[in-house]
N, CA, C and O of each residue as an XYZ file, in Angstrom:
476
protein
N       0.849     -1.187      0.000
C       0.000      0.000      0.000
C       0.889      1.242      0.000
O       1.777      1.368      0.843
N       0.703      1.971     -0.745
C       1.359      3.332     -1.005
C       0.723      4.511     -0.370
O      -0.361      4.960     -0.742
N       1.544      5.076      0.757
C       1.640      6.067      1.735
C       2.011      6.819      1.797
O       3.193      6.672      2.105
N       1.583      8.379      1.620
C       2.626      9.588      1.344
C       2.058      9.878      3.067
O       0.910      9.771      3.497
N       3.227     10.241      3.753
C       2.849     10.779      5.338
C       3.747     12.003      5.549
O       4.962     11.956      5.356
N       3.109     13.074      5.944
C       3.458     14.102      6.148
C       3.785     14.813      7.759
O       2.976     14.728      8.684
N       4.872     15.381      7.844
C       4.744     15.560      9.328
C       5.895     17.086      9.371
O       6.584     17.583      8.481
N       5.713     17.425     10.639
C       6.190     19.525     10.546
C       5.587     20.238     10.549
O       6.076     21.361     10.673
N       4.556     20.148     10.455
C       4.021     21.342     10.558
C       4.223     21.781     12.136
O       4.918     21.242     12.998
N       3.368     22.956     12.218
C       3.079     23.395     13.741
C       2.917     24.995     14.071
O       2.561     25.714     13.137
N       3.160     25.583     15.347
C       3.150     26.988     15.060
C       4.386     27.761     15.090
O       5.410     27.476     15.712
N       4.150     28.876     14.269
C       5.753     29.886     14.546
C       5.317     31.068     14.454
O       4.106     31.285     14.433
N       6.308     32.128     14.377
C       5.891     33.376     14.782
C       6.219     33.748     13.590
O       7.146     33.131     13.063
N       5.631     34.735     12.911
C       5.650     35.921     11.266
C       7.692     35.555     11.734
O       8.242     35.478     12.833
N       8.240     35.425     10.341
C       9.895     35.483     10.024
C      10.522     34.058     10.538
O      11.685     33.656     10.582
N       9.407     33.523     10.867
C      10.091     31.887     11.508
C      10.089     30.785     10.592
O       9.359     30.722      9.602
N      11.206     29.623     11.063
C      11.077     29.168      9.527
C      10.491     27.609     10.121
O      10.258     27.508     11.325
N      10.244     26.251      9.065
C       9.627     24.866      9.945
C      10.509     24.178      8.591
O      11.308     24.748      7.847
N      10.140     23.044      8.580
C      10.448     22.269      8.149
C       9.832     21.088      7.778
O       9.827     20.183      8.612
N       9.248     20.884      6.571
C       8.056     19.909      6.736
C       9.087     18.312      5.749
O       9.920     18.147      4.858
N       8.387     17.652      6.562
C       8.824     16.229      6.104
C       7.664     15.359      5.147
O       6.654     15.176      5.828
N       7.567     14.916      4.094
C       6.579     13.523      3.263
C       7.773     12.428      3.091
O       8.850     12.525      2.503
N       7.160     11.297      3.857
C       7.966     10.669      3.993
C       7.070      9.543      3.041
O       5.954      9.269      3.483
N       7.472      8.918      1.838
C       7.068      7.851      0.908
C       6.722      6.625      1.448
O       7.396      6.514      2.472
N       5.974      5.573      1.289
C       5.970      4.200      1.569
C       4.943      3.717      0.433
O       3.972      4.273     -0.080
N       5.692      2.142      0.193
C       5.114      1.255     -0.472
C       5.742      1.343     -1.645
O       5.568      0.317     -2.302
N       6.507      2.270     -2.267
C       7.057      2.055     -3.752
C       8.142      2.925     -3.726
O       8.249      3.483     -2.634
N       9.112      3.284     -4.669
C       9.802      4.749     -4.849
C       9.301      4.850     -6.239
O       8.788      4.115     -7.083
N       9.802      6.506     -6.063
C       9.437      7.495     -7.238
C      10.091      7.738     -7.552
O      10.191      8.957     -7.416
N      11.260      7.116     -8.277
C      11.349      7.690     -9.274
C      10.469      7.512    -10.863
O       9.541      6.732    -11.075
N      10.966      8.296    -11.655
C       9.768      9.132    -12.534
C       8.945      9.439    -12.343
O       8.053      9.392    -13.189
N       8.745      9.956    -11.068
C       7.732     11.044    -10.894
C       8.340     12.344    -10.421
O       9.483     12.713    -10.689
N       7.513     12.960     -9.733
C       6.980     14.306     -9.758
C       6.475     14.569     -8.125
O       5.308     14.317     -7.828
N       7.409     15.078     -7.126
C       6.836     14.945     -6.425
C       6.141     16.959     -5.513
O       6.851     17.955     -5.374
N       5.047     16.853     -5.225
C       4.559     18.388     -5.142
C       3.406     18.867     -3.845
O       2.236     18.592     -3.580
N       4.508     19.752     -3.229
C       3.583     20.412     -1.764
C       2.781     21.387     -2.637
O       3.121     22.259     -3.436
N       1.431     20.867     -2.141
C       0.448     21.902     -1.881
C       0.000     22.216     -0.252
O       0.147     21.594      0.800
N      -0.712     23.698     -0.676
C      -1.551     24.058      0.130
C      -3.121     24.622      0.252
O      -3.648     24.943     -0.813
N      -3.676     24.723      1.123
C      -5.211     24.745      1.063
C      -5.272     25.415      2.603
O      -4.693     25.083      3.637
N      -6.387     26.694      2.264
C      -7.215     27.095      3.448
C      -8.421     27.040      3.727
O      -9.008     27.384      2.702
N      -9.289     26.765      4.665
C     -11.133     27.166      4.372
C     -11.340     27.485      3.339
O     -10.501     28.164      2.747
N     -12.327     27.180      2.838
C     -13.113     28.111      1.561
C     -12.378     28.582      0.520
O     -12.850     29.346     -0.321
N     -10.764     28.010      0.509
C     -10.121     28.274     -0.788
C      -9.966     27.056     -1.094
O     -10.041     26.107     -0.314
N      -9.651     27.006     -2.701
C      -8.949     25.991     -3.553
C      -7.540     25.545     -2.957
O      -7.152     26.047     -1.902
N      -6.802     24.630     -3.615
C      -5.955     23.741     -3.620
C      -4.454     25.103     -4.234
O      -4.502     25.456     -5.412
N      -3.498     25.587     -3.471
C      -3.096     26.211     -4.320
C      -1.346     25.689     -3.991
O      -0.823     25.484     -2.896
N      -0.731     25.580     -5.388
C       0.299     24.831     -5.464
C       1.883     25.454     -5.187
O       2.331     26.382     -5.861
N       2.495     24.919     -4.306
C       3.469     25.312     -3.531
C       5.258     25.464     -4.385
O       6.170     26.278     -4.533
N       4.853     23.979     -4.756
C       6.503     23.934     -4.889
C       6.476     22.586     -5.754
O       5.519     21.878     -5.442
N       7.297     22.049     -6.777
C       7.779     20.471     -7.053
C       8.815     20.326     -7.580
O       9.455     21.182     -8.190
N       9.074     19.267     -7.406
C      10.387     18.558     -7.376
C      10.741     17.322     -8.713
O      10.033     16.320     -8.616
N      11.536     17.318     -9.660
C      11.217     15.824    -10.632
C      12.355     15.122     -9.657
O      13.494     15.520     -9.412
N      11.582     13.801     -9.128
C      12.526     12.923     -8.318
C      13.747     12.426     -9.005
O      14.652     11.966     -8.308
N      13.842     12.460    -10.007
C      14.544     11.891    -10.690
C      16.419     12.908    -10.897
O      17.559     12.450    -10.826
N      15.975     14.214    -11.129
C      17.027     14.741    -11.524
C      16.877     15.505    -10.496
O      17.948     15.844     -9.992
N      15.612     16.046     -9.817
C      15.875     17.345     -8.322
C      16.414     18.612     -9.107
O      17.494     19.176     -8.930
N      15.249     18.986    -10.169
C      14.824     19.705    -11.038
C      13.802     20.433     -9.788
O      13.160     19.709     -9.028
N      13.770     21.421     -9.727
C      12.560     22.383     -8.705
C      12.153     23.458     -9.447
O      12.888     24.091    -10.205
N      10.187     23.829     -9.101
C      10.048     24.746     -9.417
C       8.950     25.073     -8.388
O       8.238     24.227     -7.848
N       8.888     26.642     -8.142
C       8.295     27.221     -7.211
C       7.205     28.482     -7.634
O       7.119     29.127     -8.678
N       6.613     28.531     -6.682
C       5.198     29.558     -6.533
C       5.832     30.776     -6.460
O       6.765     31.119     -5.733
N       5.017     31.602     -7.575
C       6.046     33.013     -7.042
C       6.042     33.671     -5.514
O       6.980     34.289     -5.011
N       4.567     33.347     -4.809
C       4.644     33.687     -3.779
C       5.483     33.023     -2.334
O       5.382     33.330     -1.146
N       6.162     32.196     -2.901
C       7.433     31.138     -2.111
C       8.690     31.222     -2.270
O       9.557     30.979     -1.431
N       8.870     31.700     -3.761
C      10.308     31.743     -4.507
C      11.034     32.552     -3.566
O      10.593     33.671     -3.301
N      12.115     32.126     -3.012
C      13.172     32.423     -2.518
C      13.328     32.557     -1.050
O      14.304     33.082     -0.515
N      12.050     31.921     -0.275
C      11.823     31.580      1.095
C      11.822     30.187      1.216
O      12.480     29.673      2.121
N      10.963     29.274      0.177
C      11.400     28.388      0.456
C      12.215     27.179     -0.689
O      12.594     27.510     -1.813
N      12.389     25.592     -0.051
C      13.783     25.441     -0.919
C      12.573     23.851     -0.385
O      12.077     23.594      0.712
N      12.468     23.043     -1.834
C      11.888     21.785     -1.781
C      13.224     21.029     -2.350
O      13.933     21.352     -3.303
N      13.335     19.928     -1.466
C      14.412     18.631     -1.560
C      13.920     17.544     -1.838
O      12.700     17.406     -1.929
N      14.847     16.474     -2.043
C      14.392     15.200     -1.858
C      15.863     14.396     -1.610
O      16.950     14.774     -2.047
N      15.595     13.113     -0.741
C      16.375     12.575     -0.206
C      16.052     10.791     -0.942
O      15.258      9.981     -0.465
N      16.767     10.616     -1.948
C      16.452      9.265     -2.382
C      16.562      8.345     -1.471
O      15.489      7.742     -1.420
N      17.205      7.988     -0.831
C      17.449      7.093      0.225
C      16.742      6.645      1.216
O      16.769      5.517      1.709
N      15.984      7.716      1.558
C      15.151      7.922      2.519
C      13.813      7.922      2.139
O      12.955      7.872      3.020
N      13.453      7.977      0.786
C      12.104      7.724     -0.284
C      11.510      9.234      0.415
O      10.331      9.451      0.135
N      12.241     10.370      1.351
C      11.499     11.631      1.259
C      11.731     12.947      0.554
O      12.800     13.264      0.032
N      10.737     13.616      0.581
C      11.012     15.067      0.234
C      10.615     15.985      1.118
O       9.580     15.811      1.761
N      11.455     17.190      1.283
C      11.002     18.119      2.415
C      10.843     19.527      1.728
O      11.405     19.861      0.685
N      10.040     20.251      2.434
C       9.992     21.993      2.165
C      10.351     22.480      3.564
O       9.923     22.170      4.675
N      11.412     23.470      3.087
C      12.272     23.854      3.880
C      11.530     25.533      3.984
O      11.336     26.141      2.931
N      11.183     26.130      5.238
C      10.415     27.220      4.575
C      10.650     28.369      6.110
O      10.388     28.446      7.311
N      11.340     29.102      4.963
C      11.987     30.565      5.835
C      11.307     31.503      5.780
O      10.514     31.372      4.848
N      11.128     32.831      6.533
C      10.952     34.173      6.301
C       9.079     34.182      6.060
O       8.366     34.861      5.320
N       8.697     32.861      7.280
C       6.956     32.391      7.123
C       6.401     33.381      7.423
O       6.904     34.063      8.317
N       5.252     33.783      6.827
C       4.388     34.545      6.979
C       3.173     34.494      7.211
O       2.948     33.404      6.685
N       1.925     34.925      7.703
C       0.797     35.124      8.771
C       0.254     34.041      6.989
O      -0.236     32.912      6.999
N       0.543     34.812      5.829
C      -0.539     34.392      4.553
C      -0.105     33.084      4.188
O      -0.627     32.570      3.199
N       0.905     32.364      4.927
C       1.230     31.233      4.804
C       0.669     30.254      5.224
O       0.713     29.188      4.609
N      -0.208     30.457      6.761
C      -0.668     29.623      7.107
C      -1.826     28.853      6.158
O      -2.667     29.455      5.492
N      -1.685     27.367      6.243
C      -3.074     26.725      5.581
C      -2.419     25.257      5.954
O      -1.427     24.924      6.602
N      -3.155     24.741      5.440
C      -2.724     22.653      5.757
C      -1.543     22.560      4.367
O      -1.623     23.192      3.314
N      -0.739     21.816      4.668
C       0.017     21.253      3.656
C       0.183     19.807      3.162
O       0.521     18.955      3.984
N      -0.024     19.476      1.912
C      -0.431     18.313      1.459
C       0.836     18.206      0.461
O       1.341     19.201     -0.058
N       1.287     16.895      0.254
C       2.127     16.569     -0.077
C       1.359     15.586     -1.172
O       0.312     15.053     -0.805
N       1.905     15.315     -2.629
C       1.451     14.523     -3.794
C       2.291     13.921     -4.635
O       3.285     14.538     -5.020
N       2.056     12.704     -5.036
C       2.590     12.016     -6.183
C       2.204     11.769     -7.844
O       1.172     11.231     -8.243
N       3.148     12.227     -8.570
C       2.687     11.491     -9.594
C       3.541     11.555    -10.407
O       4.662     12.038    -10.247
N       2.909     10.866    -11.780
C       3.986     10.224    -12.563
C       4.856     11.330    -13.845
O       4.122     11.645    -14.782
N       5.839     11.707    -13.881
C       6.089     12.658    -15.222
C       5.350     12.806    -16.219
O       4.829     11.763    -16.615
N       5.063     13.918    -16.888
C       4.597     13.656    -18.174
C       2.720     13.355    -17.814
O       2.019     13.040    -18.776
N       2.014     13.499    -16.288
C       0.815     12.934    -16.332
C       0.313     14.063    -15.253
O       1.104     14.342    -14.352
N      -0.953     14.726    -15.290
C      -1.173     16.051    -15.026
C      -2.023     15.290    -13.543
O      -2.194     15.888    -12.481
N      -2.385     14.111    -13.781
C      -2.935     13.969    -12.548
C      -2.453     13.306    -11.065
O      -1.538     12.505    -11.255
N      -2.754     13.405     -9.925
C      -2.008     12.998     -8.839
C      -2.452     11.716     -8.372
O      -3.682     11.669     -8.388
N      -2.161     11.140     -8.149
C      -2.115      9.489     -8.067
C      -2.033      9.256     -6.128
O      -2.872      8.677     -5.439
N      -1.043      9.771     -5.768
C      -1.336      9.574     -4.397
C      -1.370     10.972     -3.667
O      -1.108     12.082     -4.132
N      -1.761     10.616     -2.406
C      -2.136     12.367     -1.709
C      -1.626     12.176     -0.439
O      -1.948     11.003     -0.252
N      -0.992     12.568      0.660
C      -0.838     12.643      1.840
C      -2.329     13.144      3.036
O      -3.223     13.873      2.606
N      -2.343     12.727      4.172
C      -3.269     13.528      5.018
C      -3.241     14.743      5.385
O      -4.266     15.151      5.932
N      -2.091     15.708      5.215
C      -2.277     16.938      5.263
C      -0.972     17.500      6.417
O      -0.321     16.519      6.778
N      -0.502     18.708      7.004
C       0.037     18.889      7.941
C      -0.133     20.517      8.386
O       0.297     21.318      7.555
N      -0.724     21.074      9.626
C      -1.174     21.940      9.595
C       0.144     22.936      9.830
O       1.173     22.533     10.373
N       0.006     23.955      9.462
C       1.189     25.489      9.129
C       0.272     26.501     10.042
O      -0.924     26.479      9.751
N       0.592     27.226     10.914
C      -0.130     28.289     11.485
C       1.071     29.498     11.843
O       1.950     29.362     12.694
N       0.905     30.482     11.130
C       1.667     31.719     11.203
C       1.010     32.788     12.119
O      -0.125     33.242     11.977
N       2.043     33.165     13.226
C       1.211     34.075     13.802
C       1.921     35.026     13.333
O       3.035     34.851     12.840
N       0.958     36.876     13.512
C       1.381     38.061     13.460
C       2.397     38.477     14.568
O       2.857     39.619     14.586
């Protein structure tokens, strides 16, 4: 059974940074695609950061670019978002996703990990 589990989140203060962990089970990825989202109440799904597992190729949200820094650790079947200089508009749940190159849809999903930025 294939398990994306997510864990890091928590609270910090506006300029603080966390560190979120998706840790893989049941297969590795390579050729895929691996990608933090985020989501608040009453908003859509809005997309953070991804990674091609394969080469650790990254691309980012303009509203992230240059706070935060998405990895991946083959060895360890994880990927992390590394995320500095957090801000109050940051807070929302963070979901972590799989899928395959070249295929627009996500195949596996994590349970979520909550982000809360205070002022």
């Amino acid at each position: 059974q294939v398990q994306l589990l997510e864990s890091g989140g928590g609270l910090v203060q506006a300029g603080g940074s966390l560190r979120l962990s998706c840790a893989a089970s049941g297969r590795t990825f390579s050729g895929n695609t691996m990608t933090w989202f985020r989501q608040v109440p009453g908003k859509g799904r809005q997309f953070v950061a991804r990674i091609n597992w394969n080469d650790g190729s990254a691309y980012y949200a303009d509203s992230v670019k240059g706070r935060f820094t998405i990895s991946r650790d083959n060895a360890k079947n994880t990927v992390s978002l590394q995320m500095n200089s957090l801000k109050p508009e940051d807070t929302a749940v963070y979901y972590c996703a799989a899928r395959n190159n070249g295929v627009a849809q996500y195949d596996y999903w994590g349970q979520g990990t909550q982000v809360t930025v205070s002022s």
